[in-house]
gemmi code that builds the backbone of each chain (N, CA, C; Angstrom):
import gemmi

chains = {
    "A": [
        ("UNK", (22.663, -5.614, -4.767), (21.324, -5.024, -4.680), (21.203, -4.247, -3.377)),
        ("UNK", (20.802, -3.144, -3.426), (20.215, -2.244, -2.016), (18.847, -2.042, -2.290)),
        ("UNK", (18.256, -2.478, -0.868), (17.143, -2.154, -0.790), (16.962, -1.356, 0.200)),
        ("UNK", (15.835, -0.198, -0.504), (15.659, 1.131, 0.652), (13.939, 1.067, 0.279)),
        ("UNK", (13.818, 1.023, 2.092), (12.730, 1.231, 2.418), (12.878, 2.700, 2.555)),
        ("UNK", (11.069, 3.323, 1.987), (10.821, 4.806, 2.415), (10.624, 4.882, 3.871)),
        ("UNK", (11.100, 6.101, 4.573), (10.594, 6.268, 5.912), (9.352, 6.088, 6.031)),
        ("UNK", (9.144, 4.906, 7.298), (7.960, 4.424, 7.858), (7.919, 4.347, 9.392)),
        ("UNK", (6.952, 4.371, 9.819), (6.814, 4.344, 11.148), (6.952, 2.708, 11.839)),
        ("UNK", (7.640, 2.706, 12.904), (8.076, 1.788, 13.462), (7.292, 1.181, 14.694)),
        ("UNK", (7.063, 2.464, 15.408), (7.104, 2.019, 17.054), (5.460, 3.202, 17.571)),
        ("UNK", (4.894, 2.984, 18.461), (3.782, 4.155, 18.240), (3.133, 4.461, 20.050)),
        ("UNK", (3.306, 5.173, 20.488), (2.970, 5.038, 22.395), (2.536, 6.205, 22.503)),
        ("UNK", (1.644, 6.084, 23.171), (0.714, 7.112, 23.864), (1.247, 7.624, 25.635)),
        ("UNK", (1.390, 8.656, 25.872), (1.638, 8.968, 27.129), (0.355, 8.404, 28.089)),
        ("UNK", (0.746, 8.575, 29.576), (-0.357, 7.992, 30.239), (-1.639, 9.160, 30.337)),
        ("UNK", (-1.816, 9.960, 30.117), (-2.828, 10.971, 29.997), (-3.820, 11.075, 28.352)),
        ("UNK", (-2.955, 10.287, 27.802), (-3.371, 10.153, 26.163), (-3.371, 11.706, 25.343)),
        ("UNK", (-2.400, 12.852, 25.559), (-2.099, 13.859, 25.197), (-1.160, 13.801, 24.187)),
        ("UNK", (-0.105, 12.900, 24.221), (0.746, 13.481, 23.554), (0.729, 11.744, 22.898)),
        ("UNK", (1.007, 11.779, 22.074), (1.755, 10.357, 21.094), (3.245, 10.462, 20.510)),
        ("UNK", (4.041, 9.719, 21.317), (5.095, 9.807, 20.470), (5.323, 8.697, 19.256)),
        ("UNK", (6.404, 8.920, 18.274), (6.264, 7.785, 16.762), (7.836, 7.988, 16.302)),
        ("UNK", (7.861, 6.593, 16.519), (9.720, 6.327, 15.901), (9.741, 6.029, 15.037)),
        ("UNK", (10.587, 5.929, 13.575), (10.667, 5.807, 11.967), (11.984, 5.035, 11.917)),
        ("UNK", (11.782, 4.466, 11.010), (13.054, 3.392, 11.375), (14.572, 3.902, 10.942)),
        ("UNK", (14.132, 5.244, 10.462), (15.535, 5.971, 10.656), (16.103, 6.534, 12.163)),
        ("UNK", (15.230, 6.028, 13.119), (15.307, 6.508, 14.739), (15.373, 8.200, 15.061)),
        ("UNK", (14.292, 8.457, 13.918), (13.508, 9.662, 14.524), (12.546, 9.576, 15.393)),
        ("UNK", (12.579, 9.898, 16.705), (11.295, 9.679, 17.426), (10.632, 11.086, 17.389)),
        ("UNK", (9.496, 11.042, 17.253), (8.292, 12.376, 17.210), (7.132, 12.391, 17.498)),
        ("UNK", (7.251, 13.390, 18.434), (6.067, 13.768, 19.701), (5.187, 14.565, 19.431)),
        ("UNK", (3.962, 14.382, 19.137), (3.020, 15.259, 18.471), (1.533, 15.386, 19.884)),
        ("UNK", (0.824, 16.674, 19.894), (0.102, 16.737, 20.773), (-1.115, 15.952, 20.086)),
        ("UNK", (-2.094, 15.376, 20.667), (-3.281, 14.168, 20.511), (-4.499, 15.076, 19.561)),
        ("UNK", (-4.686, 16.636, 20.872), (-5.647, 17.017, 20.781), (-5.512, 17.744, 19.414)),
        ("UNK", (-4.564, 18.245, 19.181), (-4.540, 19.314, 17.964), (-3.599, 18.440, 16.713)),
        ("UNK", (-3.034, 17.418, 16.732), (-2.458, 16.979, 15.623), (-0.935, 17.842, 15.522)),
        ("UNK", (-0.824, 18.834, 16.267), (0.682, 19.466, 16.126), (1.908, 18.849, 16.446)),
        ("UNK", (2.777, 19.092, 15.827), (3.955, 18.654, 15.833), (4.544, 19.263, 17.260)),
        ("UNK", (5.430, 18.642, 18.290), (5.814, 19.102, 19.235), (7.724, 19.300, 19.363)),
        ("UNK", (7.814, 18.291, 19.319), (9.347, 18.145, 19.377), (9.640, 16.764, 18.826)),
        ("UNK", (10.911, 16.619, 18.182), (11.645, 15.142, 17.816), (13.107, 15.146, 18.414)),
        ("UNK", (13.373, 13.922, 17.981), (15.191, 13.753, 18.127), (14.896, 12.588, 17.306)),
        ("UNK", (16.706, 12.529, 16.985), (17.505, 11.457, 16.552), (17.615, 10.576, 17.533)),
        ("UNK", (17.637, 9.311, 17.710), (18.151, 8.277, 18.397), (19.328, 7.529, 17.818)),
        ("UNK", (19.420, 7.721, 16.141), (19.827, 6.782, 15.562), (21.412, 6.941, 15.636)),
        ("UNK", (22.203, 8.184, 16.490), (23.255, 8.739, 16.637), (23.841, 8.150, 18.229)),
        ("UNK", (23.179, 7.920, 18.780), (22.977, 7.916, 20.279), (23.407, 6.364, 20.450)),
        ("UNK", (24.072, 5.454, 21.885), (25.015, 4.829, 21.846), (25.926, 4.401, 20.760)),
        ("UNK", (26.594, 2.985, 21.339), (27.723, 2.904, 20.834), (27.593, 1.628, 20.233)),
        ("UNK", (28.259, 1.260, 19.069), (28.336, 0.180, 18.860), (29.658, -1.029, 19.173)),
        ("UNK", (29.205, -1.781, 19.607), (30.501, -3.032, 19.612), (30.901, -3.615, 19.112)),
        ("UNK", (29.731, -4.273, 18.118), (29.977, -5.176, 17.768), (29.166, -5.469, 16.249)),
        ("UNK", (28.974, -5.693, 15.463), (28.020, -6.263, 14.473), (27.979, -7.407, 13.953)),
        ("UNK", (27.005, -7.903, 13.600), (26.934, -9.750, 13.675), (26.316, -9.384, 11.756)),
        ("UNK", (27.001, -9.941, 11.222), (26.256, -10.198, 9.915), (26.310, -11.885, 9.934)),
        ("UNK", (25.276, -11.990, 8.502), (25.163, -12.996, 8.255), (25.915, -13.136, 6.684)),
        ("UNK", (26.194, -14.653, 6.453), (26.898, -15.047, 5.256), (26.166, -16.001, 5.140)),
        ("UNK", (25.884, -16.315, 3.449), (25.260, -17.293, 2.863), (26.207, -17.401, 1.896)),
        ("UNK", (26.600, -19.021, 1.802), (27.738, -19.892, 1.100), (26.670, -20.734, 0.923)),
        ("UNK", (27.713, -21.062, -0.367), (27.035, -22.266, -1.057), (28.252, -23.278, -0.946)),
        ("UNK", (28.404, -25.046, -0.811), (29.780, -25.430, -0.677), (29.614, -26.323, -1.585)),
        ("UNK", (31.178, -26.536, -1.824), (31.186, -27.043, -3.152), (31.862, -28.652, -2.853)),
        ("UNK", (32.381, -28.784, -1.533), (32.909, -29.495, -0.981), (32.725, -29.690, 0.531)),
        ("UNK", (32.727, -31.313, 1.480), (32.806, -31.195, 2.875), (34.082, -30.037, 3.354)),
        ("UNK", (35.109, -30.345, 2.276), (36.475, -29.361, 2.948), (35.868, -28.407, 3.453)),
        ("UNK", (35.657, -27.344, 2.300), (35.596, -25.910, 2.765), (34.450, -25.492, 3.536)),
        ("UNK", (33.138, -26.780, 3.938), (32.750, -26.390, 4.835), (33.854, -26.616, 6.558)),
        ("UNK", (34.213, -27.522, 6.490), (35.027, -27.990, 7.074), (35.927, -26.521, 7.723)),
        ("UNK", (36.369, -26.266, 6.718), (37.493, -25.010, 6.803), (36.530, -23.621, 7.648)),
        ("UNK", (35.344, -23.606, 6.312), (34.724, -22.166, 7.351), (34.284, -22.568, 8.603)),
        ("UNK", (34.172, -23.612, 9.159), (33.845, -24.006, 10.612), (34.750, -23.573, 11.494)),
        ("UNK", (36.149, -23.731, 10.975), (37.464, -23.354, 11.661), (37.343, -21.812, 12.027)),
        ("UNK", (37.035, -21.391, 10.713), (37.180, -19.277, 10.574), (36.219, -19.254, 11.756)),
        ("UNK", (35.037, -19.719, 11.794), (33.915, -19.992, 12.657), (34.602, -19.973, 14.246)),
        ("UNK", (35.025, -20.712, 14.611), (35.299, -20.884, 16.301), (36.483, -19.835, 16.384)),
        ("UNK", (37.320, -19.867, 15.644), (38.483, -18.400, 15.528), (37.433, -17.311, 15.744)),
        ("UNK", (36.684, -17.017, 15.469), (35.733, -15.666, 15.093), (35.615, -15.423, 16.749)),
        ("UNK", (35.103, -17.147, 16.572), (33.865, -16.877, 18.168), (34.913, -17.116, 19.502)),
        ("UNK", (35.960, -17.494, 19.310), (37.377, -17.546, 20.734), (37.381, -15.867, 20.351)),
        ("UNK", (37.760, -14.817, 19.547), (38.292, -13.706, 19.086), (36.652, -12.648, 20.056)),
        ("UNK", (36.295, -12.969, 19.609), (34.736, -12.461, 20.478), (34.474, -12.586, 22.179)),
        ("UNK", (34.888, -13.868, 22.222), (35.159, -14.255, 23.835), (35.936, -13.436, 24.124)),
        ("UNK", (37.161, -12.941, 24.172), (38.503, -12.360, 24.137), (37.673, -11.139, 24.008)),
        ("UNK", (37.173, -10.682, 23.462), (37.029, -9.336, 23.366), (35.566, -8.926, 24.649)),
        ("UNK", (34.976, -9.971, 24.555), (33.529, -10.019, 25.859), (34.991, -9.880, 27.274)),
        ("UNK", (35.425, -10.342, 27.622), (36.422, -10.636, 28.895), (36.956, -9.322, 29.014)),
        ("UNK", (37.672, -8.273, 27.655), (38.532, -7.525, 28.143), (37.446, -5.957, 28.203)),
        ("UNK", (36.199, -6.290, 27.993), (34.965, -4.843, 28.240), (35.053, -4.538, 29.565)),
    ],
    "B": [
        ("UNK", (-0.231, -10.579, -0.712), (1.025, -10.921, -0.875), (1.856, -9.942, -2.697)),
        ("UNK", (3.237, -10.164, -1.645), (3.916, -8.792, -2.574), (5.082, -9.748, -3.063)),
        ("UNK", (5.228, -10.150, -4.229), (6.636, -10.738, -4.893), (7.418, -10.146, -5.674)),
        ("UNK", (8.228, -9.615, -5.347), (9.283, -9.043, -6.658), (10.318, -9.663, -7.218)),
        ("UNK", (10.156, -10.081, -8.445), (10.691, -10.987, -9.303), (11.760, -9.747, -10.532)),
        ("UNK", (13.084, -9.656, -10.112), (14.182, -8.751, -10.850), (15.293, -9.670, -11.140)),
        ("UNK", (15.388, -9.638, -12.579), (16.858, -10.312, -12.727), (16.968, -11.898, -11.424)),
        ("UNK", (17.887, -11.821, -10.706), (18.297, -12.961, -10.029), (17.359, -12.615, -8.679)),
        ("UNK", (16.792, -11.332, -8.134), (16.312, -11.334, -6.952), (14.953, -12.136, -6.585)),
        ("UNK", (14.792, -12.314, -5.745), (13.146, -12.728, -5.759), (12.827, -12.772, -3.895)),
        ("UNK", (12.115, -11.668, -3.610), (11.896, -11.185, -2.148), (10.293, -11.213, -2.035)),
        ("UNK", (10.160, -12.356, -0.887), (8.902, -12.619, -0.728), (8.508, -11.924, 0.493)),
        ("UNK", (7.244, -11.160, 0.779), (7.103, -10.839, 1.739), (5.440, -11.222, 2.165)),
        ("UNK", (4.736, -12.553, 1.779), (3.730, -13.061, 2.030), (3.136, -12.781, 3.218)),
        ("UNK", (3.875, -12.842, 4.230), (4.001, -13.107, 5.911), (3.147, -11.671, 6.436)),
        ("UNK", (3.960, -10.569, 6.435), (3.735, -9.452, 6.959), (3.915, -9.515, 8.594)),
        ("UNK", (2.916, -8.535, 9.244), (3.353, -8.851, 10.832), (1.962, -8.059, 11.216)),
        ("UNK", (1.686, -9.153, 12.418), (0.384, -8.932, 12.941), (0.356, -8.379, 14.216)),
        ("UNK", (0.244, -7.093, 14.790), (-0.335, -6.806, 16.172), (-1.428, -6.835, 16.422)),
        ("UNK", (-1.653, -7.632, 18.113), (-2.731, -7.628, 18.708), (-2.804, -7.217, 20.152)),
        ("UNK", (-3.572, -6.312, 19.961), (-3.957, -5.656, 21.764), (-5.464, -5.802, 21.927)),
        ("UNK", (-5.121, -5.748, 23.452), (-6.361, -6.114, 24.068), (-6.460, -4.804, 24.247)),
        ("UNK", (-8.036, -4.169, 24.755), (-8.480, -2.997, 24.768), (-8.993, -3.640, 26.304)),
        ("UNK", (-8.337, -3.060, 27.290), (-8.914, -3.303, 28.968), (-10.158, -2.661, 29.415)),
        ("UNK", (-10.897, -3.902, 29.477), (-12.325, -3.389, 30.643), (-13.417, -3.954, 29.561)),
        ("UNK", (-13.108, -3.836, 28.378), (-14.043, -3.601, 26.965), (-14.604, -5.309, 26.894)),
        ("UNK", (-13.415, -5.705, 26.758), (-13.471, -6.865, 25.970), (-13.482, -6.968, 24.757)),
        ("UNK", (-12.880, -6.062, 24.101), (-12.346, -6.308, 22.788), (-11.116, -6.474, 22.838)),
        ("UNK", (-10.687, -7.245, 21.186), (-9.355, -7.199, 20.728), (-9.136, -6.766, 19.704)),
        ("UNK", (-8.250, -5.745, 19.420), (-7.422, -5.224, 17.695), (-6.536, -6.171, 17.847)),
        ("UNK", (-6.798, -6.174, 16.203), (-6.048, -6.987, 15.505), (-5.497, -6.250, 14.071)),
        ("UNK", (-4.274, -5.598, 13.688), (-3.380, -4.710, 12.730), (-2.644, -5.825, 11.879)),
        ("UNK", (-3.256, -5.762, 11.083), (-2.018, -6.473, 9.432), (-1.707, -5.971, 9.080)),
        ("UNK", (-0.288, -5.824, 8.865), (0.416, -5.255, 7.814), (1.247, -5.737, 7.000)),
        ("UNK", (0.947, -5.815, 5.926), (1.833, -5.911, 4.999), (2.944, -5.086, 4.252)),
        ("UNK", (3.637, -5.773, 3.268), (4.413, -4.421, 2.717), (3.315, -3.399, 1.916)),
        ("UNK", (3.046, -3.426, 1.364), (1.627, -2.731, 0.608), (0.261, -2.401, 1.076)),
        ("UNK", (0.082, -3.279, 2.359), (-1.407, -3.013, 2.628), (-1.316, -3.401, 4.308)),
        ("UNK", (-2.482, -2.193, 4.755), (-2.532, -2.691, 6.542), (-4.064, -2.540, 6.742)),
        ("UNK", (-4.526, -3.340, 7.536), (-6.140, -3.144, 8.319), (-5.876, -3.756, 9.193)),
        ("UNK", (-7.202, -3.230, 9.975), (-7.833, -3.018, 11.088), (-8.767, -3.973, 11.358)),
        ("UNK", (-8.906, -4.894, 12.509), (-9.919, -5.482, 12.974), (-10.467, -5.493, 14.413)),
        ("UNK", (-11.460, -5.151, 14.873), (-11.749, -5.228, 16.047), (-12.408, -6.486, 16.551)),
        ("UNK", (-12.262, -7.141, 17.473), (-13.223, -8.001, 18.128), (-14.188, -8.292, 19.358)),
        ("UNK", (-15.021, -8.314, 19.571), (-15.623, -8.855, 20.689), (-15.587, -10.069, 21.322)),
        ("UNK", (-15.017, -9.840, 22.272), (-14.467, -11.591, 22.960), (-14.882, -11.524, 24.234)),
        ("UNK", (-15.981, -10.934, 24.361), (-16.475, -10.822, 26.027), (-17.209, -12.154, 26.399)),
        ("UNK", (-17.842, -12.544, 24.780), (-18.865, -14.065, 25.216), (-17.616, -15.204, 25.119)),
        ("UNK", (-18.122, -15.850, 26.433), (-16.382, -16.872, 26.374), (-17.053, -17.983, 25.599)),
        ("UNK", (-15.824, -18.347, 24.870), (-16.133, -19.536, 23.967), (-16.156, -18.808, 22.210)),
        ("UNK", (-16.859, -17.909, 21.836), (-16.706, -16.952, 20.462), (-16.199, -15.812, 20.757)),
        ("UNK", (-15.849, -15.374, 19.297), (-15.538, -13.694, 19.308), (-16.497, -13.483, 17.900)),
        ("UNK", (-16.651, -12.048, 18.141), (-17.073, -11.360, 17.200), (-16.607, -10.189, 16.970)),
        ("UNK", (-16.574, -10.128, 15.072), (-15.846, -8.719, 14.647), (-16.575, -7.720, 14.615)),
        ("UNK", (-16.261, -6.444, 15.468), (-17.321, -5.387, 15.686), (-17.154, -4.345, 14.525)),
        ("UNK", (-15.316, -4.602, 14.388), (-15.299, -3.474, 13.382), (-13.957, -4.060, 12.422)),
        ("UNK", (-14.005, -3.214, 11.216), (-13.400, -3.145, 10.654), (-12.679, -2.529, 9.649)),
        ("UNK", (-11.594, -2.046, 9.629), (-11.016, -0.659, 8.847), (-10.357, -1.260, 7.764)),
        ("UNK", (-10.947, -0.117, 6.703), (-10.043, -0.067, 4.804), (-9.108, -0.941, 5.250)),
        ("UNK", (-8.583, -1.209, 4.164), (-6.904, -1.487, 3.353), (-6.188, -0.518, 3.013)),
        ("UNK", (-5.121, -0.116, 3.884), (-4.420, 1.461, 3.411), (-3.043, 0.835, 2.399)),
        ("UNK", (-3.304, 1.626, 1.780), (-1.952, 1.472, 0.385), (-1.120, 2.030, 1.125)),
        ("UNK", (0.112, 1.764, 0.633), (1.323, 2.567, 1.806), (1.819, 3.692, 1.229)),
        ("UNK", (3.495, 3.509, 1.638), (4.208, 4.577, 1.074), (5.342, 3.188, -0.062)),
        ("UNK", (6.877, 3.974, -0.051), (7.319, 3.289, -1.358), (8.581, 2.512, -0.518)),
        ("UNK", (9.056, 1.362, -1.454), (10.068, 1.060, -1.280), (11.063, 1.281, -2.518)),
        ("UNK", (12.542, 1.225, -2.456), (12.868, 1.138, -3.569), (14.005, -0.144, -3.464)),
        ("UNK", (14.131, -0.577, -4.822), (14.790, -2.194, -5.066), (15.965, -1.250, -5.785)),
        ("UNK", (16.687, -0.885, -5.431), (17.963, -0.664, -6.540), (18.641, -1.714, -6.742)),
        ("UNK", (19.247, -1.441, -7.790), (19.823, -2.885, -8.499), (20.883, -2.356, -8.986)),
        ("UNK", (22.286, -2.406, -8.910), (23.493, -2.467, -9.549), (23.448, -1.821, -11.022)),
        ("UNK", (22.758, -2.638, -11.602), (22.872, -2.586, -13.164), (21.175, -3.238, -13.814)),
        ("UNK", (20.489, -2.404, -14.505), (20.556, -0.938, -14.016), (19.267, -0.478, -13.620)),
        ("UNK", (18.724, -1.512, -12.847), (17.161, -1.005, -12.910), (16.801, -0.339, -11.661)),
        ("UNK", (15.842, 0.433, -11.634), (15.424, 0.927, -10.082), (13.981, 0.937, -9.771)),
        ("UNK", (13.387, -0.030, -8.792), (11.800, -0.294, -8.704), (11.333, 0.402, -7.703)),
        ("UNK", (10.318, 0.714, -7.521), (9.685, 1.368, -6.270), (8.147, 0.476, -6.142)),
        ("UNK", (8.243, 0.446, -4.728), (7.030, -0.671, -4.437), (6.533, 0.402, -3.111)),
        ("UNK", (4.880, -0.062, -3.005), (4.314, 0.545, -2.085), (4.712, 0.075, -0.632)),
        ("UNK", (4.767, 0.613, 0.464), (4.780, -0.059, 1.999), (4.036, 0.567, 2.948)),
        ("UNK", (4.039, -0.225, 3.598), (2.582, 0.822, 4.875), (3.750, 0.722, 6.361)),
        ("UNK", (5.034, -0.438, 5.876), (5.960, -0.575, 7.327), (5.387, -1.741, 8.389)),
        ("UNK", (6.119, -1.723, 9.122), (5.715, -2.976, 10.211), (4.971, -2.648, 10.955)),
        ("UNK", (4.543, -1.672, 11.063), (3.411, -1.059, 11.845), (3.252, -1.063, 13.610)),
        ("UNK", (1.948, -0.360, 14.084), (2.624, -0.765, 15.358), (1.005, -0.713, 15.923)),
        ("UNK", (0.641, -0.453, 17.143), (-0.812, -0.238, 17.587), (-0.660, -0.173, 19.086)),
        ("UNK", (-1.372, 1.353, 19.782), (-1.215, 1.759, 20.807), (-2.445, 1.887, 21.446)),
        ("UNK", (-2.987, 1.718, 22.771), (-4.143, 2.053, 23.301), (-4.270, 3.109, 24.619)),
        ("UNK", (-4.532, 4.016, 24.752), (-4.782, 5.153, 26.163), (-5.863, 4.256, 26.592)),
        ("UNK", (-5.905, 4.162, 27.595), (-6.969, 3.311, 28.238), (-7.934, 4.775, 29.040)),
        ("UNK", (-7.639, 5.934, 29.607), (-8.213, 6.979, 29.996), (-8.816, 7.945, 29.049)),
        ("UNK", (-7.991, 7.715, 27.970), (-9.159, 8.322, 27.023), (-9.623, 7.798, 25.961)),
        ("UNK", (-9.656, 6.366, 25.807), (-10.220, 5.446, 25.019), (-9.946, 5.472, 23.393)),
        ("UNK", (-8.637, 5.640, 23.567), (-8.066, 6.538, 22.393), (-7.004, 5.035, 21.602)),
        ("UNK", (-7.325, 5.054, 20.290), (-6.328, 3.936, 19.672), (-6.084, 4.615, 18.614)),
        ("UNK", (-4.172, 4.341, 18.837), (-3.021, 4.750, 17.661), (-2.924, 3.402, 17.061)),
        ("UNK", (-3.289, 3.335, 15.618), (-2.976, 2.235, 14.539), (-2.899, 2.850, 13.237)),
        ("UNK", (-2.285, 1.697, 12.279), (-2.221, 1.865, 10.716), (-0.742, 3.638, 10.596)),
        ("UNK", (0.070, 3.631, 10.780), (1.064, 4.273, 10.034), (0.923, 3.873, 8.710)),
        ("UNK", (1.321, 4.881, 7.958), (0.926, 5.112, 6.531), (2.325, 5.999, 5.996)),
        ("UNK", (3.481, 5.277, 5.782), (4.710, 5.881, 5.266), (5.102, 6.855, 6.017)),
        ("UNK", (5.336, 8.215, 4.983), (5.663, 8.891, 5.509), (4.483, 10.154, 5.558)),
        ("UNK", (3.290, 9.525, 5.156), (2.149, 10.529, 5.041), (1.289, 10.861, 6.256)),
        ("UNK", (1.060, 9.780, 7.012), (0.298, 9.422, 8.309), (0.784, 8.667, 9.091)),
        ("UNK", (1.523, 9.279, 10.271), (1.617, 9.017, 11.783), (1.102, 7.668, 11.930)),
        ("UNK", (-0.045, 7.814, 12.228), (-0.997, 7.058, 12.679), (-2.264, 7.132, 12.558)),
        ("UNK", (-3.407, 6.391, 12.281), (-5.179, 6.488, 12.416), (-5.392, 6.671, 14.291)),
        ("UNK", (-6.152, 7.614, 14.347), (-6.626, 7.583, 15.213), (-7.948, 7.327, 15.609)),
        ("UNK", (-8.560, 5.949, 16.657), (-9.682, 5.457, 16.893), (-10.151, 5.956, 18.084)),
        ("UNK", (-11.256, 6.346, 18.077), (-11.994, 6.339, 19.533), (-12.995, 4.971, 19.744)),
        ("UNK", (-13.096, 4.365, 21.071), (-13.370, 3.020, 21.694), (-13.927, 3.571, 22.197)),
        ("UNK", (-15.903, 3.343, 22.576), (-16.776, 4.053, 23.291), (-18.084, 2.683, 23.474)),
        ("UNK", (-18.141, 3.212, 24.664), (-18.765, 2.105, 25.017), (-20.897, 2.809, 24.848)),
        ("UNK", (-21.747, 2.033, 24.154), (-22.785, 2.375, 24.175), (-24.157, 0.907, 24.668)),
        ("UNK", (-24.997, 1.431, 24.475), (-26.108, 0.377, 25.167), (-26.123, -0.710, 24.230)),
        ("UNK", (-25.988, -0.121, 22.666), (-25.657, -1.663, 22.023), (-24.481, -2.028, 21.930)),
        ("UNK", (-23.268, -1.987, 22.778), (-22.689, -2.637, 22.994), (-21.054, -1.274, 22.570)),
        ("UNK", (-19.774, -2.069, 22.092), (-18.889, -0.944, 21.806), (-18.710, -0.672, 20.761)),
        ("UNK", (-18.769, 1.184, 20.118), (-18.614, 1.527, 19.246), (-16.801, 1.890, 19.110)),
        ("UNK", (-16.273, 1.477, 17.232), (-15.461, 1.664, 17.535), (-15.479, 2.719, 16.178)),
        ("UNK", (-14.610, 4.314, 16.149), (-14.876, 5.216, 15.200), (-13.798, 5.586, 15.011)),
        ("UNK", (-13.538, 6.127, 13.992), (-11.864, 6.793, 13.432), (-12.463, 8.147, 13.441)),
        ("UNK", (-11.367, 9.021, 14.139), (-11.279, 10.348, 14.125), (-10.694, 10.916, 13.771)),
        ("UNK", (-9.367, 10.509, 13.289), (-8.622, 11.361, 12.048), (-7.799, 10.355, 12.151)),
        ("UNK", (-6.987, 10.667, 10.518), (-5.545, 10.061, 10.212), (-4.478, 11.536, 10.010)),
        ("UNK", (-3.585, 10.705, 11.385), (-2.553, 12.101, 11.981), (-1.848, 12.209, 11.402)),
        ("UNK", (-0.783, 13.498, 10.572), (0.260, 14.020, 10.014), (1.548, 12.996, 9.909)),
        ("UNK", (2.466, 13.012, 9.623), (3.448, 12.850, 9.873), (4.059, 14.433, 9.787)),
        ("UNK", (5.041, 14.974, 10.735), (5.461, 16.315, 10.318), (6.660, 16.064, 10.064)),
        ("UNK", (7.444, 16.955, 8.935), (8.400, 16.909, 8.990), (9.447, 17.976, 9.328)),
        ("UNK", (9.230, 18.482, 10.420), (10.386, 19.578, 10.968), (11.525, 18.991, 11.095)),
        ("UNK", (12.904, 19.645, 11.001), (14.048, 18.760, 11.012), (14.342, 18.231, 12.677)),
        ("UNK", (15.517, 17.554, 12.846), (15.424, 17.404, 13.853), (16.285, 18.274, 14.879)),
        ("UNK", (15.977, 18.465, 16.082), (16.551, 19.533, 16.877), (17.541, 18.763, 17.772)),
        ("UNK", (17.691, 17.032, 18.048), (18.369, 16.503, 18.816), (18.855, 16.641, 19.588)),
        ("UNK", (17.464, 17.334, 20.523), (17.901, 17.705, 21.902), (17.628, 16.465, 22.386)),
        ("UNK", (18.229, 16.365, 24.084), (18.100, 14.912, 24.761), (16.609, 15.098, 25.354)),
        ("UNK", (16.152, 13.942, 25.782), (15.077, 13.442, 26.181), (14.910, 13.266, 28.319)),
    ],
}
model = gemmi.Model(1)
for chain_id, residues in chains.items():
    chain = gemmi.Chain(chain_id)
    for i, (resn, *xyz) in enumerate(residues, 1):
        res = gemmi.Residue()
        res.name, res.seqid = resn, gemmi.SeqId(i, " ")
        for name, pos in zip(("N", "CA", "C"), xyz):
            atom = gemmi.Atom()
            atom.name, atom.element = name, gemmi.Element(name[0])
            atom.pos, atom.b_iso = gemmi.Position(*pos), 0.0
            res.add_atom(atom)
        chain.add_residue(res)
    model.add_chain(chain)
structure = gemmi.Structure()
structure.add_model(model)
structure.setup_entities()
């Protein structure tokens, strides 16, 4: 299953003069529009911009046995020594 | 509350997410619900210590869409308004709330203070534009 959200607004800040509002979309468009007139000013991408290291997903198991929980505990600390190792050599 | 019940899926999103700002000097508080489908507006008066009172309060905005694709073979679209967010200018008494997909930015409130006490008024619901992006740096 994929689920897609329509572009929505995320994030919403007002400059300190209350002129301009900028608005981030959770595709990491940020867009700067003037207060007084509702015009569009300038945007960017963010969503291009650093780097990634690392990504953490999640897994949902069901077990059918203590073993193989047993076992993915093992894959488990391998993962997380393999991660250490990789935090040390940045 | 929004349940979508497909084949094996079933995604609850009862919860939603609540911002609250204080409005400085006033003594009020907004308070923004949003749900996947629906967001409002509440204002409060919390200047008398011990109660609050709601001064104001804004619609239920329908959102924009989501879509549930499914493998095989169905494809749903559900309304969303997003997680929303809520901003306050304190110099020009100006409040950004309620994003509305991809149709409206944001509602814009003016916070004004009068002899019976604070008025709170919507002055427009702002664009979203869509010019592409120019990804220049910041």
């Amino acid at each position: 299953m994929d689920l897609h959200v329509e572009k929505h607004i995320t994030g919403l800040d007002f400059n300190p003069n209350g002129e301009i509002v900028a608005a981030i979309d959770n595709y990491g468009t940020c867009r700067i529009s003037d207060v007084n007139t509702d015009e569009y000013v300038f945007d960017v991408s963010m969503s291009d911009r650093g780097k990634e290291y690392f990504r953490i997903q999640c897994v949902f198991r069901c077990y059918s046995s203590m073993t193989n929980l047993f076992f993915d505990i093992n894959l488990l600390l391998v993962a997380l020594l393999e991660f250490l190792v990789f935090l040390s050599l940045l | 509350m929004l349940i979508l019940d497909s084949y094996l899926i079933n995604i609850s999103t009862a919860n939603g997410w609540t911002h609250v700002k204080e409005i400085a000097n006033t003594g009020l508080l907004v308070s923004v619900h949003h749900c996947w489908d629906t967001a409002n507006l509440e204002v409060f008066d919390v200047s008398d210590k011990g109660q609050g009172k709601k001064i104001y309060s804004f619609e239920k905005v329908s959102g924009g869409r989501i879509m549930i694709k499914i493998y095989f073979p169905s494809l749903s679209f559900l309304l969303v308004t997003g997680y929303g967010d809520v901003a306050y200018n304190p110099r020009r008494n100006i409040l950004g709330a309620i994003p509305n997909g991809v149709k409206i930015s944001h509602h814009l409130y003016n916070v004004a203070a009068s002899k019976t006490g604070n008025i709170v008024k919507l002055i427009r619901k702002s664009r979203w534009h869509f010019q592409q992006s120019i990804g220049g740096g910041i």
